[in-house]
OpenMM code with the backbone's topology and positions (N, CA, C; nanometers):
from openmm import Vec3, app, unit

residues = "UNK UNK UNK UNK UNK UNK UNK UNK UNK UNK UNK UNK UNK UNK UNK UNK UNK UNK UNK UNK UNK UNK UNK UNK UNK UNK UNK UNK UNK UNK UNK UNK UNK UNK UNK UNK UNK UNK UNK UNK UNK UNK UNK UNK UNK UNK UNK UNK UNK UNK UNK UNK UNK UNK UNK UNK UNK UNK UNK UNK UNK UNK UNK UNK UNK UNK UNK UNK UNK UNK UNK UNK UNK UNK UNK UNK UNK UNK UNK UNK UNK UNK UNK UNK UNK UNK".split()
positions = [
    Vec3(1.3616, -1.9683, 3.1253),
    Vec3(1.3017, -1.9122, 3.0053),
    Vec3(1.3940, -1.8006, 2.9553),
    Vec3(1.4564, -1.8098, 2.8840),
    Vec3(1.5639, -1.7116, 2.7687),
    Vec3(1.4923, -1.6231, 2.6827),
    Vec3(1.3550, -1.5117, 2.7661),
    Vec3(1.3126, -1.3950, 2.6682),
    Vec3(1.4021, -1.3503, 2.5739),
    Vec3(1.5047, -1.3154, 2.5703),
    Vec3(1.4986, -1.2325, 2.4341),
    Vec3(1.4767, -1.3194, 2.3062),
    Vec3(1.5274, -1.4681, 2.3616),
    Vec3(1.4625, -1.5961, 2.2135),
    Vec3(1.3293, -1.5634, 2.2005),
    Vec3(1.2555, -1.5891, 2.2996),
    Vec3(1.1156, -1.5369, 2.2482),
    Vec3(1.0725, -1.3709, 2.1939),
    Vec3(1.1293, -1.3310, 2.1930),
    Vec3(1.1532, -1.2209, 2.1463),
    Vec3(1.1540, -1.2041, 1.9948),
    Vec3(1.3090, -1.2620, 1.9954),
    Vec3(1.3356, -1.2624, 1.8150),
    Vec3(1.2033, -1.3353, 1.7124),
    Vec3(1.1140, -1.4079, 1.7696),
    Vec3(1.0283, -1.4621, 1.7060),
    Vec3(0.9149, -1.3643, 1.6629),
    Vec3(0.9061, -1.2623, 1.7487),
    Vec3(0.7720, -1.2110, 1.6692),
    Vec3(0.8763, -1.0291, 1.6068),
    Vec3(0.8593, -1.0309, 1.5132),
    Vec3(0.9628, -0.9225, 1.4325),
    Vec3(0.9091, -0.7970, 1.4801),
    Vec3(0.7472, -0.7766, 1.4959),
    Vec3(0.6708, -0.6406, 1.4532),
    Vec3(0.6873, -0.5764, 1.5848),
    Vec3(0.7933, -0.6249, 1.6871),
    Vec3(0.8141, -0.6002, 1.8472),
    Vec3(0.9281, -0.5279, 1.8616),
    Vec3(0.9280, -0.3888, 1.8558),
    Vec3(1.0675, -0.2988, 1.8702),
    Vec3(1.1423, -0.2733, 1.9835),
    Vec3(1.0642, -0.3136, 2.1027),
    Vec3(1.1344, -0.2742, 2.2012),
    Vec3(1.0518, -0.3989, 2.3185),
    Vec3(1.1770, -0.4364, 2.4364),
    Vec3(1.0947, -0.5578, 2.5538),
    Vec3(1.1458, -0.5394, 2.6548),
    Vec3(1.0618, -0.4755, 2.7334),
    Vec3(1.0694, -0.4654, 2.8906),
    Vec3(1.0180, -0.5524, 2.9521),
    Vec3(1.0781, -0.5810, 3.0898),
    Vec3(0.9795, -0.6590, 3.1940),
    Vec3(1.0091, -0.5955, 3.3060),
    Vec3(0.8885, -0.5916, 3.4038),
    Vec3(0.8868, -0.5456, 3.5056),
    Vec3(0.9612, -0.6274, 3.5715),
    Vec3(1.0952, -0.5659, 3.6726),
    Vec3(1.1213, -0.6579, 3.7415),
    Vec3(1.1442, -0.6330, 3.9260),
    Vec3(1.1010, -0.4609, 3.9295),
    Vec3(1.0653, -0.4942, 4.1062),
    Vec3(0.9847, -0.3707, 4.0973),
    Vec3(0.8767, -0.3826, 4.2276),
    Vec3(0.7202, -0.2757, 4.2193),
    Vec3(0.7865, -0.2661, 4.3848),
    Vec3(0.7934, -0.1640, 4.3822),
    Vec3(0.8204, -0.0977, 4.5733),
    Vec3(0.7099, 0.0158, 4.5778),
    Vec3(0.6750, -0.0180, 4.7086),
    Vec3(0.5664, 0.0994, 4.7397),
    Vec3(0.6264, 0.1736, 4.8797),
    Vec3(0.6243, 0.3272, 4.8681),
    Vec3(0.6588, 0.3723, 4.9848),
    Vec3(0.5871, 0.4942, 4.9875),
    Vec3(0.5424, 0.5507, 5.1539),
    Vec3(0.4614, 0.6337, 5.1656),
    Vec3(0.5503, 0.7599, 5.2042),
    Vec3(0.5395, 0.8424, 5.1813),
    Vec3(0.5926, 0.9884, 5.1912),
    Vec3(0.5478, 1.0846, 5.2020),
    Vec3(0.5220, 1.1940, 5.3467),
    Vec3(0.4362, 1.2809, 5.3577),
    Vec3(0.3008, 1.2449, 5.3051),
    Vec3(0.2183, 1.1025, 5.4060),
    Vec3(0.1056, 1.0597, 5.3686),
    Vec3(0.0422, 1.0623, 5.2673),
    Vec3(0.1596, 1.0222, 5.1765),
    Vec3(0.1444, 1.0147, 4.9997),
    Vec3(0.1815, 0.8674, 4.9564),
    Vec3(0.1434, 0.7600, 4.9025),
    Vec3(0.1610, 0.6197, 4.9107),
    Vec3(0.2187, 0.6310, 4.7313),
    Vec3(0.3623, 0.5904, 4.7619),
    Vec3(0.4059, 0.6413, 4.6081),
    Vec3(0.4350, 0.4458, 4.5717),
    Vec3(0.4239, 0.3778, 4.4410),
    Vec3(0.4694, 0.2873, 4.3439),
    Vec3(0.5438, 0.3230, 4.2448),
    Vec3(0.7129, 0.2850, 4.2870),
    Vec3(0.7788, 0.2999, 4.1917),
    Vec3(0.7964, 0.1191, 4.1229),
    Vec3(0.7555, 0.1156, 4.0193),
    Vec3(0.7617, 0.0368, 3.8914),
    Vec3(0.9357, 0.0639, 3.7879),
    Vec3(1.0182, -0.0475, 3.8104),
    Vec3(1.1916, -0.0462, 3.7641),
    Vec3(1.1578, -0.1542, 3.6416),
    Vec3(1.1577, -0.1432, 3.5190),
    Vec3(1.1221, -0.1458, 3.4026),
    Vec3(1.3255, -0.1984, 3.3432),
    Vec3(1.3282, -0.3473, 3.3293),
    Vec3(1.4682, -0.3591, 3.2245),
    Vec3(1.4543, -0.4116, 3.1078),
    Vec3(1.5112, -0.3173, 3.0162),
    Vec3(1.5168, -0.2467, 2.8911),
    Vec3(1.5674, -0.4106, 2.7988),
    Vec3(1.5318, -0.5267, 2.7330),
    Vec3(1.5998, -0.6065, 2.6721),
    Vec3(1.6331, -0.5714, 2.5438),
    Vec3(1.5727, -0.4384, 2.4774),
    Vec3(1.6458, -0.4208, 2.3816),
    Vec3(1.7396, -0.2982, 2.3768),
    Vec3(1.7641, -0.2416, 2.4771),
    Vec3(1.9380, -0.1280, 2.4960),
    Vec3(1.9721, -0.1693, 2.6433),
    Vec3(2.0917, -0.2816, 2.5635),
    Vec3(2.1455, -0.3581, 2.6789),
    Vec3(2.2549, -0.2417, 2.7378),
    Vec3(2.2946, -0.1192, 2.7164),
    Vec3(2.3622, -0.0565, 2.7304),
    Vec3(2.3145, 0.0224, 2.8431),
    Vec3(2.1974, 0.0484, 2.8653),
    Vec3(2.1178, 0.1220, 2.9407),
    Vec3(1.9768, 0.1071, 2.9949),
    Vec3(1.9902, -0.0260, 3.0532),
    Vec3(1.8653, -0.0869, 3.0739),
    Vec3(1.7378, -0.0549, 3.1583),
    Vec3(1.7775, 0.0089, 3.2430),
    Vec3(1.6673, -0.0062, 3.3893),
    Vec3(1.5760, 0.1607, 3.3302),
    Vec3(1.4864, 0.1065, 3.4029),
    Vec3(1.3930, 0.2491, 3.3740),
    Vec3(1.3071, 0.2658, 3.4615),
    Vec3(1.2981, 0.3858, 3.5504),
    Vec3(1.1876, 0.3681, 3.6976),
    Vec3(1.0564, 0.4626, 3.5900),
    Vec3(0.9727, 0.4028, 3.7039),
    Vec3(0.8299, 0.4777, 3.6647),
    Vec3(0.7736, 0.5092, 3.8187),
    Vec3(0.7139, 0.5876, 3.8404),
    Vec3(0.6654, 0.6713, 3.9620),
    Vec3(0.5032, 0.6872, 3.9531),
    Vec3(0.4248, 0.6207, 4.0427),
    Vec3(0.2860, 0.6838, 4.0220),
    Vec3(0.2490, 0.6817, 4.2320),
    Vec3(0.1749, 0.7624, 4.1903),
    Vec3(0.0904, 0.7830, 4.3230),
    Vec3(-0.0230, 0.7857, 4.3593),
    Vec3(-0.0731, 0.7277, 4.4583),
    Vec3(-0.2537, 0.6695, 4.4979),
    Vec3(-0.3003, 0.8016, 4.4855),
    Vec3(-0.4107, 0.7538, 4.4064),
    Vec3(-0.5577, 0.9057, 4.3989),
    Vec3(-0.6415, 0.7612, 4.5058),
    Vec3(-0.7544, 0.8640, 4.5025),
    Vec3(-0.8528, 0.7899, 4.5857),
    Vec3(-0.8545, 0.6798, 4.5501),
    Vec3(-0.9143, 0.6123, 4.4310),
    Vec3(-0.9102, 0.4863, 4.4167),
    Vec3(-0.8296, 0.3912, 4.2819),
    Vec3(-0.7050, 0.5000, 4.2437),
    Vec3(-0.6431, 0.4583, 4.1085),
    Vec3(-0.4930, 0.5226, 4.1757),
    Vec3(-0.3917, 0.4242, 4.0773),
    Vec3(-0.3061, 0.4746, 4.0426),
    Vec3(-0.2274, 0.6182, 3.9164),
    Vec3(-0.1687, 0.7085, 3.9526),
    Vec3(-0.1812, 0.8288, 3.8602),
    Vec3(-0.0211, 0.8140, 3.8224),
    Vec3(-0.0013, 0.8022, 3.6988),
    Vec3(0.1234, 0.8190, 3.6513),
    Vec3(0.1979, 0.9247, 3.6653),
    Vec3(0.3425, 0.9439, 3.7000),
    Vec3(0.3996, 1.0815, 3.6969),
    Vec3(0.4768, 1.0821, 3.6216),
    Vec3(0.4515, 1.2067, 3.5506),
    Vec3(0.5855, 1.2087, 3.4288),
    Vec3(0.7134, 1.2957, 3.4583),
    Vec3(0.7419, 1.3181, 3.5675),
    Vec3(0.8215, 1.4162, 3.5637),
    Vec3(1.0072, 1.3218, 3.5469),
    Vec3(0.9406, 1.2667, 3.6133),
    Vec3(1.0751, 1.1330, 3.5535),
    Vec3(1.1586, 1.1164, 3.3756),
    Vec3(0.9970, 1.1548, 3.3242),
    Vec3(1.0464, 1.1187, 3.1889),
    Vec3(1.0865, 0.9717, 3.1109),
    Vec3(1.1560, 0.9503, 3.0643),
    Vec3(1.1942, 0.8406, 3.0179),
    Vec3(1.3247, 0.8253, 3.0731),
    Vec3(1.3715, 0.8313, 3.1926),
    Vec3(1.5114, 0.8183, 3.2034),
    Vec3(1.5715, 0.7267, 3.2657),
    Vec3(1.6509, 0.6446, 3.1595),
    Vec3(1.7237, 0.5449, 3.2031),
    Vec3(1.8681, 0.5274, 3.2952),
    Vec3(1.9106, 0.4349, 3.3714),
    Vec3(2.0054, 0.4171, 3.4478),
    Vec3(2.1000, 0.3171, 3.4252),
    Vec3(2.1869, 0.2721, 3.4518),
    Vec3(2.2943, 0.1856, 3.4670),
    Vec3(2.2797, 0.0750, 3.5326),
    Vec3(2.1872, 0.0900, 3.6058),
    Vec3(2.1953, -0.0637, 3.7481),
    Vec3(2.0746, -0.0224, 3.8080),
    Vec3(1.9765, -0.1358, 3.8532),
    Vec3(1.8839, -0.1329, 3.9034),
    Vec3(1.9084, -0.0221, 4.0060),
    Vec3(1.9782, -0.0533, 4.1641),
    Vec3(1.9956, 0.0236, 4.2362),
    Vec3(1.9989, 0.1613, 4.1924),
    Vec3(2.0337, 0.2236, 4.0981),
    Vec3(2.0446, 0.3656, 4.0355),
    Vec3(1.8974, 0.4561, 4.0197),
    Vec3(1.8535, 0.2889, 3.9277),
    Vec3(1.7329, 0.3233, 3.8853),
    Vec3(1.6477, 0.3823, 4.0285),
    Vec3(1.6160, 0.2765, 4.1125),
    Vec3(1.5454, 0.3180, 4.2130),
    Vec3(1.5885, 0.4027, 4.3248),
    Vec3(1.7113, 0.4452, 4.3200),
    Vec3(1.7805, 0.5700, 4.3780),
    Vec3(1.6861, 0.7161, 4.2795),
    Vec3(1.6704, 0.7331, 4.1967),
    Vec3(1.6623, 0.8365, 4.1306),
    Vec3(1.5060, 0.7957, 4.1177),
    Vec3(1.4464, 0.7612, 4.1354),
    Vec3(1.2943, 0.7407, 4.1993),
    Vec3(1.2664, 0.7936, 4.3468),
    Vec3(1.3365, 0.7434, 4.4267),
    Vec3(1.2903, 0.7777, 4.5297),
    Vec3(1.3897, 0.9490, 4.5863),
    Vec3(1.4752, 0.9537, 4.5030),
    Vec3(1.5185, 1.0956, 4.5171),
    Vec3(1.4151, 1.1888, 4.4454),
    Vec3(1.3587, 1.1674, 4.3788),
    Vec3(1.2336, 1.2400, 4.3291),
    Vec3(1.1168, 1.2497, 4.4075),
    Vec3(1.0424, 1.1295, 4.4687),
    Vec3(0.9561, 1.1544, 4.5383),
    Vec3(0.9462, 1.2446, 4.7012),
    Vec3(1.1070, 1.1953, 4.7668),
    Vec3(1.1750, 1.2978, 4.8688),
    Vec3(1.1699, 1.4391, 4.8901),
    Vec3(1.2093, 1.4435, 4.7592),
    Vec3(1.2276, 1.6346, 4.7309),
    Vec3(1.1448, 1.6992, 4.6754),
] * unit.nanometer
topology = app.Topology()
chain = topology.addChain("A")
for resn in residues:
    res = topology.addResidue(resn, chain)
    for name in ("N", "CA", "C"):
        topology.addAtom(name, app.Element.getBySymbol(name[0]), res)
């Protein structure tokens, strides 16, 4: 399946991510999901981690990440889990 063809078909769509790896790791009995997000429309700078961590019974988004993109998957999830570490 060649997403970005499906893509070009619907116009009112500015931007297309897909999730493409969910790792869960626990840290100081903290159960963190980092979510690596690639970017199909800035092929220049694709990958994008997202960070959330278990509340009692939900996932809680963290923003301290921001929107910040990487070069290569591996990067991406380097600079995820260097965040949750420190």
């Amino acid at each position: 399946m060649d997403l970005p063809e499906i893509f070009r078909d619907f116009k009112q769509i500015e931007r297309e991510y897909e999730l493409r790896r969910t790792l869960e790791v626990v840290v100081r009995d903290t159960t963190y999901r980092i979510e690596v997000l690639y970017c199909y429309s800035n092929e220049n700078s694709p990958w994008f981690p997202q960070v959330y961590s278990r509340t009692s019974s939900n996932w809680k988004h963290l923003p301290h990440l921001g929107w910040v993109s990487e070069r290569s998957e591996e990067l991406a999830i380097r600079l995820a889990l260097s965040f949750i570490t420190d």
